[in-house]
C-alpha positions in Angstrom: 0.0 0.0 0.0 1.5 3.5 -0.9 2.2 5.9 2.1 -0.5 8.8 1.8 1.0 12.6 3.1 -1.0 15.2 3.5 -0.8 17.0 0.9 -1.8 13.7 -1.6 -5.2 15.1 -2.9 -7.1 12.0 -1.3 -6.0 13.2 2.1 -6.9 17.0 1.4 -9.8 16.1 0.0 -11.1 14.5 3.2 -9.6 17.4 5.7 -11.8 19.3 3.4 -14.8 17.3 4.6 -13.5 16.8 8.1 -14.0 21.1 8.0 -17.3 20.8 6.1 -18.3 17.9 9.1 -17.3 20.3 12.0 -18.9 23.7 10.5 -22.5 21.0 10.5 -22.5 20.1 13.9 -21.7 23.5 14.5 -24.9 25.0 13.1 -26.4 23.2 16.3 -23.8 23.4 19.0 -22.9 27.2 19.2 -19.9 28.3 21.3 -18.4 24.6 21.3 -15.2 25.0 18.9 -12.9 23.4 21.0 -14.7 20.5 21.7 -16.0 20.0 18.4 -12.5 19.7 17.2 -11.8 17.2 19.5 -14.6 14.9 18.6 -13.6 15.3 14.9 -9.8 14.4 16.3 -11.6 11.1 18.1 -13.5 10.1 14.6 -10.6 10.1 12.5 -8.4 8.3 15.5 -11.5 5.9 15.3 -11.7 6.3 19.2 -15.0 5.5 21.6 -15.6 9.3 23.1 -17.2 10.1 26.6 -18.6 13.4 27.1 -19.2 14.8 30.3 -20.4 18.0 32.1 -23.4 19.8 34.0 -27.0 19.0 32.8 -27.8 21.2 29.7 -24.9 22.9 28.1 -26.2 20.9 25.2 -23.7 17.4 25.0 -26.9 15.5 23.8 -27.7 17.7 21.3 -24.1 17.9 20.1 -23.6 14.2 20.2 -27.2 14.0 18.2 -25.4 16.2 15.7 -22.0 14.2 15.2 -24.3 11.1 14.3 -26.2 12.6 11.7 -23.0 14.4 10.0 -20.8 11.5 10.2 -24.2 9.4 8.4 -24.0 5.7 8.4 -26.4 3.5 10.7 -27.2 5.4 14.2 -28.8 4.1 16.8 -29.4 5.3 20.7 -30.3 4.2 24.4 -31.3 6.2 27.5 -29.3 4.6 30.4 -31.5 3.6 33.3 -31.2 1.7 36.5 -33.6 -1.2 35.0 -31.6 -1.7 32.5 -30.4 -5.4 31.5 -27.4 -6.0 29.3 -30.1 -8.4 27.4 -31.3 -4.8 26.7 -28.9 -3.7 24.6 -28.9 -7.2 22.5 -33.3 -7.9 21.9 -36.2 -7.4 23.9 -39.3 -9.3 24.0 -43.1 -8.5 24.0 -46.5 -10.2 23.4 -47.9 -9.5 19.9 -51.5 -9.0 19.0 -52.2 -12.6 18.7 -51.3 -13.1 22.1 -48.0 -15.0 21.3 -44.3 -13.8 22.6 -42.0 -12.2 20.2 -38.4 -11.9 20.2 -37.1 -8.4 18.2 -33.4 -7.4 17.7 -32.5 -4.5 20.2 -30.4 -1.6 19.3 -27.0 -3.7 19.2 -28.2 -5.7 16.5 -31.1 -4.0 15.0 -28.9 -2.4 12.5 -27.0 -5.8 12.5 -23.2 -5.4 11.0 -24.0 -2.3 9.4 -24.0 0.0 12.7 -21.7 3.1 13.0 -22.6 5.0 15.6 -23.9 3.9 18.9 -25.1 6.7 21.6 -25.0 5.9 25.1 -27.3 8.7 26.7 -26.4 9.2 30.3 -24.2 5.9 30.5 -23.5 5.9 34.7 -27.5 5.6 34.9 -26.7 1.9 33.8 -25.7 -0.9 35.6 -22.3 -2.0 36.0 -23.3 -5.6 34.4 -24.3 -3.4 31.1 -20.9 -1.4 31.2 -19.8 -4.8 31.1 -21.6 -5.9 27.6 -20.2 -2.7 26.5 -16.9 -3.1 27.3 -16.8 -6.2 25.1 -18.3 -4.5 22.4 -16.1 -1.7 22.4 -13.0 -3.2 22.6 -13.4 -6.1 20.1 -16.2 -4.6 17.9 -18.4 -7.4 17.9 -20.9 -9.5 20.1 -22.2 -12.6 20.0 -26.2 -13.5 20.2 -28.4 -16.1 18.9 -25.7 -18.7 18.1 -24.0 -16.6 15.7 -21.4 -13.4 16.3 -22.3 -10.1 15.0 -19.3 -7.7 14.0 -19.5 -4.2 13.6 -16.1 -3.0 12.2 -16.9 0.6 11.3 -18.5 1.0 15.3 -17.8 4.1 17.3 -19.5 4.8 20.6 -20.5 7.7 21.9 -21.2 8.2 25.2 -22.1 11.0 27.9 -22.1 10.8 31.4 -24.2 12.6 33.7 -21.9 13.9 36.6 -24.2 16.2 38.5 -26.7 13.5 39.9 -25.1 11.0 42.5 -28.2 8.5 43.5 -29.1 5.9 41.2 -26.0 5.9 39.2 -23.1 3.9 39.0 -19.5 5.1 38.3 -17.7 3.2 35.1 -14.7 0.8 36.2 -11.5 2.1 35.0 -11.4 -0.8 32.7 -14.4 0.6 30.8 -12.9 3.9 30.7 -9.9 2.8 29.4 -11.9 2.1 26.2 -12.5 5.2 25.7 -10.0 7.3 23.9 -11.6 10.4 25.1 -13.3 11.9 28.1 -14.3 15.4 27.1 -15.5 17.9 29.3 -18.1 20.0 28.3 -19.5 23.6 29.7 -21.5 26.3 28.8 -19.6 28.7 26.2 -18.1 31.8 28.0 -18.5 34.4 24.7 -21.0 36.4 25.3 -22.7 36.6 22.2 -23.1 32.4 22.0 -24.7 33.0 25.6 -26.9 35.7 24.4 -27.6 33.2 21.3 -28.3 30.1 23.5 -30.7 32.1 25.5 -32.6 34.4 23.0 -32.6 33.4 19.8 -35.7 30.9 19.2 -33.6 28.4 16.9 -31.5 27.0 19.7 -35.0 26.1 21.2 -36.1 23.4 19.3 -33.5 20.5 19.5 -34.9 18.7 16.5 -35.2 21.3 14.2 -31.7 22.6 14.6 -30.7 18.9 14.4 -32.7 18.5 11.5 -30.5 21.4 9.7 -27.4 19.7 10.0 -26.4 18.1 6.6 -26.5 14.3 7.0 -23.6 11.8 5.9 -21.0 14.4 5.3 -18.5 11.5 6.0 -18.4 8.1 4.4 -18.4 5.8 7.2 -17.2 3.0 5.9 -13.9 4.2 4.1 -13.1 6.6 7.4 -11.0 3.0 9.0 -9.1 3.3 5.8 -8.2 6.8 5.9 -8.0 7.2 9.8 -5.0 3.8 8.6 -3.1 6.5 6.2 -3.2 9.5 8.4 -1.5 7.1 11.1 0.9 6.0 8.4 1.2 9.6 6.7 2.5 11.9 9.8 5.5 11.6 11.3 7.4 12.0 14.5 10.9 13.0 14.9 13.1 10.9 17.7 13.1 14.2 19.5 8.9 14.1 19.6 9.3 10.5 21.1 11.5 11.2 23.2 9.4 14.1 24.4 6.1 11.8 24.7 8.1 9.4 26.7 9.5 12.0 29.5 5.8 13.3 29.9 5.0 9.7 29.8 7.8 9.0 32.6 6.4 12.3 34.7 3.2 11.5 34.6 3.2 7.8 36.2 6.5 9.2 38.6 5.8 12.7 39.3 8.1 12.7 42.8 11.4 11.1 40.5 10.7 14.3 37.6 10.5 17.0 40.8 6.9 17.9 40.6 5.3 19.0 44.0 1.7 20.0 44.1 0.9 21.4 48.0 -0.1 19.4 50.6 0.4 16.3 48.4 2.4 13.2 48.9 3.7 12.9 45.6 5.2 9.1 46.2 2.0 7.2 46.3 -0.4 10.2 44.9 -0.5 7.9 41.2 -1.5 4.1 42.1 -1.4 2.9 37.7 -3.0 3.8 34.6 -1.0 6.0 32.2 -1.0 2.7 29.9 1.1 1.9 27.0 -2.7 1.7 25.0 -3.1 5.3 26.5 0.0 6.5 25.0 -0.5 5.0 21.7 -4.0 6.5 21.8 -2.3 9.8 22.6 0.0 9.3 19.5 -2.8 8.6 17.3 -4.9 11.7 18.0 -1.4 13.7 18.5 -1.2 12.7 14.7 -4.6 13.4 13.4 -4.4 16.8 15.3 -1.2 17.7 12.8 -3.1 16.2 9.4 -6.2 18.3 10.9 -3.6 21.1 10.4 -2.4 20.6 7.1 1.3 19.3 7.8 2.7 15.8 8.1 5.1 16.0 11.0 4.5 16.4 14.9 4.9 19.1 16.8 4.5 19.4 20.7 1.5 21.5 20.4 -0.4 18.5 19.1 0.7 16.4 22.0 -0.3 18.9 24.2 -4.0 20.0 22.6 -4.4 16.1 23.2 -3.2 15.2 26.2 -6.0 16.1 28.9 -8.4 14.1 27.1 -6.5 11.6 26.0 -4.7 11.0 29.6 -6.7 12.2 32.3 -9.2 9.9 33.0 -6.2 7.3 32.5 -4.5 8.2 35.7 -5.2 6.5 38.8 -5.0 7.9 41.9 -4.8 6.7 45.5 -8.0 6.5 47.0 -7.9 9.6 49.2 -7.4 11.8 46.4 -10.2 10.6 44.2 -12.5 13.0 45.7 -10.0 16.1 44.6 -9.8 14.2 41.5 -11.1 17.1 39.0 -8.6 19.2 40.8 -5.7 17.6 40.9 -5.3 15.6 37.9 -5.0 19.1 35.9 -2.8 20.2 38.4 -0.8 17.4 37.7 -0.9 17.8 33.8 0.1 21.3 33.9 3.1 21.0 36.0 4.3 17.8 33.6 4.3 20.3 30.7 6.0 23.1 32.7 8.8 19.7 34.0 9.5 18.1 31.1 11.3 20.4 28.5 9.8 20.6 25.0 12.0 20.7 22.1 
């Protein structure tokens, strides 16, 4: 197979519709650049993203708007704490003549055609579906009624709701781990998106403003294909690796690299995580940051536009920090970038 650059029209070509894709879903999700961006990053990575934040500053409504411009077969669950990993695979009912019936459910419904899968509210589920989900995530396929189902063009798209406490159920960090992004999300600061948000009468009918967005700006099933080049296409000097690896080295030893953070034992503050996966998951969205920007070679800037998402929710802490966990795991990112030298 030839090496694609990206400046080979076939590459172009599709940044040119990776722009198109992000100015759709922005039509619906105003103020939201950033993150936008990094979803685009996650689809052509051909990473499973988690999107989190405060209830509505519109991550449904943004998620509902990445499945319809990135086309292909879509389909969607509400978590809940009934839910049954069965759930997710068929559901049963009595039909008019009285007699039971057994219908595909929305794993299978679309059958090996699926491409997106939307997880609405995913800690409202039970740990024994996170489970299912894991599986399907990770190997892209299930198997049901004596057969196994594959879904090779399958991304999942999740959000999490982390305002509510009771009823919910926190994701193992195994699950996580399958996800090659946790985004945050939060209301846009600008004023004139806030004044939009609030005022303006189109931002107040969800499905009409999704209903605007173009559908199937990208062709789902040649995106594994291209996602394959882009990986091939950019590349990363040895002083970029060696770069990744000292932020790498930081991150899981803070107290050997000389980072403090007050009134913290840096010794035993990381227990794990910070996973070889993780930092071949950084590399791959490091790389489709640079292709996103037109050139074929790494710079440290796309490790570091990358590495919260990417990294954060890979870093395990001990127990009696997890509570100060959304304040010190960016404390700890920022002083790794102000440790470890860039080149």
């Amino acid at each position: 197979m030839n090496t694609l650059h990206p400046g080979d029209a076939k590459l172009t070509d599709w940044r040119a519709s990776a722009a198109r894709f992000e100015a759709e879903v922005a039509k619906a999700v105003v103020g939201q650049a950033r993150v936008i961006r990094l979803v685009t990053t996650a689809i052509f990575a051909r990473g499973h993203v988690m999107l989190e934040g405060d209830v509505g500053v519109g991550k449904t409504t943004l998620l509902r708007a990445v499945a319809r411009a990135l086309g292909g077969a879509y389909e969607r669950v509400e978590g809940t704490v009934d839910m049954m990993p069965t759930d997710l695979i068929y559901h049963t009912y009595l039909a008019e003549d009285g007699r039971p019936r057994v219908e595909p459910g929305p794993v299978l419904r679309r059958a090996e055609d699926l491409a997106v899968f939307f997880f609405n509210e995913i800690n409202r589920a039970r740990p024994q579906v996170h489970a299912l989900l894991l599986r399907i995530m990770a190997e892209r396929s299930v198997t049901a009624f004596a057969r196994e189902y594959r879904f090779p063009n399958l991304q999942v798209f999740a959000d999490r709701n982390r305002v509510e406490r009771e009823e919910t159920f926190e994701l193992p960090a195994a699950a996580r781990d399958r996800f090659l992004m946790e985004i945050g999300m939060e209301a846009p600061r600008d004023p004139e998106a806030r004044r939009a948000l609030v005022f303006d009468p189109r931002f107040h009918d969800t499905d009409r403003l999704i209903a605007e967005v173009a559908e199937g700006v990208l062709d789902q099933a040649r995106l594994g294909a291209i996602a394959a080049s882009i990986q091939m296409a950019i590349q990363a000097a040895p002083e970029i690796e060696t770069y990744v690896v000292g932020l790498w080295d930081a991150l899981v030893r803070p107290a050997e690299a000389g980072i403090r953070i007050p009134g913290i034992d840096m010794t035993t503050l990381v227990q794990g995580g910070a996973s070889p996966r993780g930092l071949a998951f950084l590399v791959r969205a490091a790389r489709v940051r640079a292709w996103l920007e037109g050139r074929d070679w790494l710079v440290p800037e796309d490790v570091r536009a990358v590495f919260p998402e990417v990294m954060a929710h890979r870093i395990f802490l001990e127990p009696v920090h997890e509570l100060r966990r959304s304040e010190i795991v960016p404390d700890l990112c920022r002083a790794v970038f102000e440790t470890v030298p860039a080149p």
